[in-house]
C-alpha positions in Angstrom: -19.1 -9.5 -10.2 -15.9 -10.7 -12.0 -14.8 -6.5 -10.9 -15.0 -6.5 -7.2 -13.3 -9.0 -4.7 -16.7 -8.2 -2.7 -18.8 -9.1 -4.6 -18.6 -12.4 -6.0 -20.6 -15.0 -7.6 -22.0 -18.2 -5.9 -19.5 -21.1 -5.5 -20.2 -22.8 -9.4 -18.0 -23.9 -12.5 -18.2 -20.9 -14.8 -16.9 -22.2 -18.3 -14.1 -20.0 -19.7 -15.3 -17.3 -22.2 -13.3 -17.1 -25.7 -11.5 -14.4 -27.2 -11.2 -13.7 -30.7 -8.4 -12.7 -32.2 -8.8 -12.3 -35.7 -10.2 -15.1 -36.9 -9.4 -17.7 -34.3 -10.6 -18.1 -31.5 -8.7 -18.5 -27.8 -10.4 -19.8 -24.8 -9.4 -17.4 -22.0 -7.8 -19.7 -19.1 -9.9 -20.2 -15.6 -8.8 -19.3 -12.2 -10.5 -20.9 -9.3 -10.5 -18.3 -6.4 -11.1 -20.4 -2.9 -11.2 -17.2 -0.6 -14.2 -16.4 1.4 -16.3 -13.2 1.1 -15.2 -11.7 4.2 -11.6 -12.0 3.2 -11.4 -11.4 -0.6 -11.3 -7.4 0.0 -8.7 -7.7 2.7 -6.3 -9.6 0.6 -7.1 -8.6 -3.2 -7.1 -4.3 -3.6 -9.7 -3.5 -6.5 -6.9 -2.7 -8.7 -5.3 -6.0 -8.0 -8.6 -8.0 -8.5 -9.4 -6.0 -12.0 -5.8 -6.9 -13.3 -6.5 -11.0 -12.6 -10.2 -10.6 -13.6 -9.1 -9.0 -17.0 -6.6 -11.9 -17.5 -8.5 -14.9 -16.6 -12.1 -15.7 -16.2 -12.5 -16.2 -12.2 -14.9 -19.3 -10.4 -14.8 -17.5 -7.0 -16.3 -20.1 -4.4 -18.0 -18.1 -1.3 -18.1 -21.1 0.9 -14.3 -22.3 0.3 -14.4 -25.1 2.8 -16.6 -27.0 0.7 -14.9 -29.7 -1.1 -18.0 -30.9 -3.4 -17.9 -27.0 -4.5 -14.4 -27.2 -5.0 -14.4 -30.5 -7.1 -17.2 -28.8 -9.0 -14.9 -25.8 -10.0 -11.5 -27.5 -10.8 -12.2 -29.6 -14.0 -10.9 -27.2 -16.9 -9.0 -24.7 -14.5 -5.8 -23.6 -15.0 -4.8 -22.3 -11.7 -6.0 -22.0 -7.8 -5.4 -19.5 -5.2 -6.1 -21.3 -2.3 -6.5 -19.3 2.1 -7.1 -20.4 5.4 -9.4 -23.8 5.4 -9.2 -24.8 1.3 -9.5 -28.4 1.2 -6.0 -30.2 0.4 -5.8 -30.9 -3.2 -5.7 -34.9 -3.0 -7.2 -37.8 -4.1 -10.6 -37.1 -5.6 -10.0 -33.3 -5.8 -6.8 -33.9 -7.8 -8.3 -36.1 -10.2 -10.7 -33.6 -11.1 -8.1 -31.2 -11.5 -7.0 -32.1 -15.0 -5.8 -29.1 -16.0 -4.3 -27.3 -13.4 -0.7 -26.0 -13.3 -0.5 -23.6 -10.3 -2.0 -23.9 -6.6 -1.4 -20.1 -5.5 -1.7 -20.1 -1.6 -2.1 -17.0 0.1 -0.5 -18.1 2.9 2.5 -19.4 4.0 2.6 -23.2 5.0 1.1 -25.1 2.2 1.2 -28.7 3.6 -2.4 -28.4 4.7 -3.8 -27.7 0.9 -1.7 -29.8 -0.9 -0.8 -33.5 -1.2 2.5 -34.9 -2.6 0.9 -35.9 -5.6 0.6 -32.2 -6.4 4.2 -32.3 -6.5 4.9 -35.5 -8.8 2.1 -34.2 -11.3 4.5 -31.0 -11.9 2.0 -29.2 -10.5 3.6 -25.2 -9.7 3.4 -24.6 -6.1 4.0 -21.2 -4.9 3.1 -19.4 -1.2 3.0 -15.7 0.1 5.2 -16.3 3.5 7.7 -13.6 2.6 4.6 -11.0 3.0 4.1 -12.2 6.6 7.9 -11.6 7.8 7.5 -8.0 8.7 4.5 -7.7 10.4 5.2 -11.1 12.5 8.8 -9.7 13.8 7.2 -6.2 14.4 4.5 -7.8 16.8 7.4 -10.4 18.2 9.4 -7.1 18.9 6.3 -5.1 20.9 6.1 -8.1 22.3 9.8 -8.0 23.8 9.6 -4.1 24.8 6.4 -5.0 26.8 7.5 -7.9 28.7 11.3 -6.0 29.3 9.2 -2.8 30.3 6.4 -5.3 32.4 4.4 -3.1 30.4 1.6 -6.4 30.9 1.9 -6.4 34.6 1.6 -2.8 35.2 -2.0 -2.8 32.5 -3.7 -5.9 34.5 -2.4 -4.8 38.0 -4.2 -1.1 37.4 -7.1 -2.9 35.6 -7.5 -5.2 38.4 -8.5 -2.5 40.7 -4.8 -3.0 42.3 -3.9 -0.1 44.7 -1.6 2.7 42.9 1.8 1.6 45.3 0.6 -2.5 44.6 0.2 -1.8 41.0 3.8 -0.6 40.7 5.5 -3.3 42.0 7.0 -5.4 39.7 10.1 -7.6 38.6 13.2 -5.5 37.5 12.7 -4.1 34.3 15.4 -3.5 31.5 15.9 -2.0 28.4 16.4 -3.7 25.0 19.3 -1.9 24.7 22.4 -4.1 25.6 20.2 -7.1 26.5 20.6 -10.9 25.4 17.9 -11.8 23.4 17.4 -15.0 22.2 16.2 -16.5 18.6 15.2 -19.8 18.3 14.8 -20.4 14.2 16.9 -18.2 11.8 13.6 -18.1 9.6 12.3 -15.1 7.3 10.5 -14.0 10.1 13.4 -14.6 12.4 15.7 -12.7 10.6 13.2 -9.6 10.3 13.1 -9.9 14.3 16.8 -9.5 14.4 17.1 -6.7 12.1 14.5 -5.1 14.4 16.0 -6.1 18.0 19.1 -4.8 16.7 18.6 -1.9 15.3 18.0 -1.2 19.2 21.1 -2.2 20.6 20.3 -5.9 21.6 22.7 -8.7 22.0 21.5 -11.5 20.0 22.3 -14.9 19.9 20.8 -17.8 17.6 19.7 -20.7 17.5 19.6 -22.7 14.8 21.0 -26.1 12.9 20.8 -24.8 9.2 22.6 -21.4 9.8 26.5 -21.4 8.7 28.9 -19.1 10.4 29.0 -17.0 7.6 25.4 -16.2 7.6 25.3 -15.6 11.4 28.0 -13.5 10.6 26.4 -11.3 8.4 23.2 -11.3 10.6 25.5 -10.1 13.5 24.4 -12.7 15.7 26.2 -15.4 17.7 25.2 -18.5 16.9 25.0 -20.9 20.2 23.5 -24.1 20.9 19.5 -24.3 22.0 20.8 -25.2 26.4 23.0 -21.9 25.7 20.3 -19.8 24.2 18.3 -20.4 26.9 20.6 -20.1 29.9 21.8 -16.9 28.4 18.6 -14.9 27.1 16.8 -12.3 28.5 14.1 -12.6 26.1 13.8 -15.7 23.8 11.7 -15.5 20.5 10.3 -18.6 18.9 10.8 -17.9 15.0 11.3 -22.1 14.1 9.2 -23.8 11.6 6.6 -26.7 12.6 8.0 -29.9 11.6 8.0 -33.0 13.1 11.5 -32.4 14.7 10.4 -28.6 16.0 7.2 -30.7 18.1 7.6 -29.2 21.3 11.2 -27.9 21.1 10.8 -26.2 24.2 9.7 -28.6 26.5 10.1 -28.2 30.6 13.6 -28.9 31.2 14.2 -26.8 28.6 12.1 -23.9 29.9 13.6 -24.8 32.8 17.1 -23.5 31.9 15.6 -20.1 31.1 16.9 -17.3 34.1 14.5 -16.6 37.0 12.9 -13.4 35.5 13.6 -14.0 32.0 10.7 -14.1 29.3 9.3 -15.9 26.3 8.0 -14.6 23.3 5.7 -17.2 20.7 4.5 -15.6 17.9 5.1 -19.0 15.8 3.2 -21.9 16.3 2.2 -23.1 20.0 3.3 -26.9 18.2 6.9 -25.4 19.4 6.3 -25.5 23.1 4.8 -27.7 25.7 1.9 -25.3 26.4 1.3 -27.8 29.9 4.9 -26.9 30.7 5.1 -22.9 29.9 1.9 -22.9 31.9 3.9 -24.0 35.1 6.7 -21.8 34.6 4.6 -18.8 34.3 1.9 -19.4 36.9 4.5 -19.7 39.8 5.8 -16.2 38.3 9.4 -17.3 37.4 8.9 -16.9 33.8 6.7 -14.0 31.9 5.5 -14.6 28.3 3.5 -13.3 25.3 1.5 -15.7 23.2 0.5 -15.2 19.8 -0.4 -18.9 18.9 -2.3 -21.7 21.2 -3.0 -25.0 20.9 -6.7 -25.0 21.0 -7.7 -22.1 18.9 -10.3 -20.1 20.3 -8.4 -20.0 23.4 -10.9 -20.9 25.7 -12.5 -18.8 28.3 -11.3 -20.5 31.3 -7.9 -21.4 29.9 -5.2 -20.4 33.0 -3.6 -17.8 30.5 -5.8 -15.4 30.3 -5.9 -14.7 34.2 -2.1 -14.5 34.8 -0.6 -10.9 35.1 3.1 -11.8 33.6 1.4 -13.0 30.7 0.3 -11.1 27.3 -1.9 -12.2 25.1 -3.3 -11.8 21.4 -5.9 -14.4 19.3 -3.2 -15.0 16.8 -3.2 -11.7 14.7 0.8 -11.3 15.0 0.4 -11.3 10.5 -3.3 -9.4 10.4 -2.0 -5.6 9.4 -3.9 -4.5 6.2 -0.7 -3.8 4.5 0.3 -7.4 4.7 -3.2 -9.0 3.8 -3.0 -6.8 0.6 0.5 -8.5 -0.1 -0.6 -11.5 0.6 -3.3 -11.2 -2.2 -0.8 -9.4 -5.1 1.6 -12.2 -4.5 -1.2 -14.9 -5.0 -2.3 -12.6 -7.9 0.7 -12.4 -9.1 1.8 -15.8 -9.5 -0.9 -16.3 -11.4 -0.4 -13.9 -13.8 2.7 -15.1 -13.8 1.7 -18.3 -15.0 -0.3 -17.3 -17.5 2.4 -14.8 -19.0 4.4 -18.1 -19.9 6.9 -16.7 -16.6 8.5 -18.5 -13.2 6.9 -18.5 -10.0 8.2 -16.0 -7.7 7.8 -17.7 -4.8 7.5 -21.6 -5.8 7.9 -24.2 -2.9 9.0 -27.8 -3.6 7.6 -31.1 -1.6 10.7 -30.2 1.1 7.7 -27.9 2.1 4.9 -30.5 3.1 7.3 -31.0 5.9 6.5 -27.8 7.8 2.7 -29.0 9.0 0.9 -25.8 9.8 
């Protein structure tokens, strides 16, 4: 029903139904809804999902992989909130797109689902990244306590079976607290980080080509070059985006400037580092690490990782808190209504964005 993110109607073009007003007649405008059962309810809250089924007249596809579905739905519709897996809007699907004015992701990157062409049709593109900051640096700064603490070692040494004396052995441990962390990528979510890393007493340094001195100024962070970061850290966070110049920034010799002891923290994209040469430093136990992001996704069973003690691991869930699913879903939401009020996109992303790939 058109009322309940959970319960939605099978993936098919549902013509726009008409509303009098006096004695004309307006057609109400059509939203496509490319979000999968499981997820509508996570990102849309009921009041959320009333508000944008009482403005529009919603084609919700349950299988939103499905580009014949999605070609189906887009002839006549106005807008399209696109998540995780929506076809790219190219080619065919464009062409059948002849009325659309907004592709509303619900995400952040929006290279994958859309093309250039989206772009040069004038085509409003807008995404929900600013939701994600918060939660991202959060997890990035647990991560950074833990691996400053050897909080990972201790939990797989007494899980092991390790004897009580073995399992408190570990590499000197520090507080945050007067330490040099390291920031590779002066992004949203980097800058959230270094609010947080700050706010308990760290030292931080930055790297990053597009931040001014002014601006590292006002973040109170030095800003160094990428061989100085990494000699210097304690702790380095990965907070760059994934372009074609980020592709495996941190590559061995540059892992290899990182201090005997120190730690990395990726809760980015594993396109930033040579996986093959974080691998190395950590199995010999020079470097700890916490992962977020992999490059094969499931990680597999027998993947190295997941057996190393100075390494911490989650199945890329660093953005997953209810809180920011549900803002993901009112920003979408809200650029639509947006849109349909005659008002600017809050969040609208040009084709400068197609260049950060995932």
């Amino acid at each position: 029903m058109p009322g309940s993110p959970d319960r939605a109607p099978a993936p098919s073009v549902r013509e726009g139904s008409s509303v009098r007003e006096g004695s004309s007649v307006r057609e109400r405008p059509r939203v496509v809804v490319s979000v999968p059962p499981r997820l509508r309810p996570e990102l849309f809250a009921p009041a959320v999902w009333e508000e944008l089924a009482s403005a529009a007249e919603l084609t919700v596809l349950d299988d939103h992989t499905d580009a014949v579905a999605l070609a189906a739905a887009l002839p006549g519709a106005h807008a399209l909130i696109t998540s995780w897996g929506t076809p790219r809007v190219a080619g065919p699907l464009l062409a059948a797109a002849d009325r659309l004015a907004l592709v509303a992701h619900t995400g952040s990157a929006v290279a994958p689902y859309v093309a250039p062409e989206v772009f040069a049709r004038n085509i409003r593109v807008t995404q929900a990244g600013d939701a994600m900051a918060r939660p991202v640096a959060e997890v990035a700064l647990a991560f950074t306590l833990a691996l400053l603490h050897r909080v990972h070692r201790f939990d797989h040494a007494l899980r092991s079976g390790a004897a009580w004396e073995t399992a408190s052995a570990a590499p000197p441990r520090h507080e945050i607290h007067g330490s040099e962390i390291g920031v590779i990528g002066a992004s949203r979510t980097g800058r959230a980080y270094i609010a947080l890393a700050r706010a308990l007493g760290a030292r931080v340094s930055v790297s990053d080509p597009f931040l001014s001195d002014e601006e590292a100024e006002h973040l109170g962070v030095r800003r160094v070059s990428l061989d100085r970061l990494l000699c210097g850290s304690r702790v380095v966070a990965v907070h760059a985006p994934a372009t074609e110049e980020t592709r495996h920034l941190l590559n061995g010799p540059r892992l290899a400037l990182m201090p005997d002891g120190a730690s990395l923290v990726n809760t980015a994209r594993s396109w930033l580092v040579d996986e093959a040469a974080l691998l190395a430093e950590v199995r010999d136990g020079r470097l700890d690490a916490a992962i977020d992001v992999f490059d094969a996704e499931p990680l597999p069973v027998d993947h190295p990782f997941r057996s190393l003690p100075n390494v911490l691991l989650t199945p890329h869930q660093a953005a997953g808190t209810v809180e920011c699913r549900l803002r993901l879903g009112a920003s979408a939401a809200d650029e639509v209504l947006r849109l349909l009020g005659g008002r600017g996109a809050a969040h609208p992303v040009g084709p400068e964005a197609l260049v950060r790939l995932h």
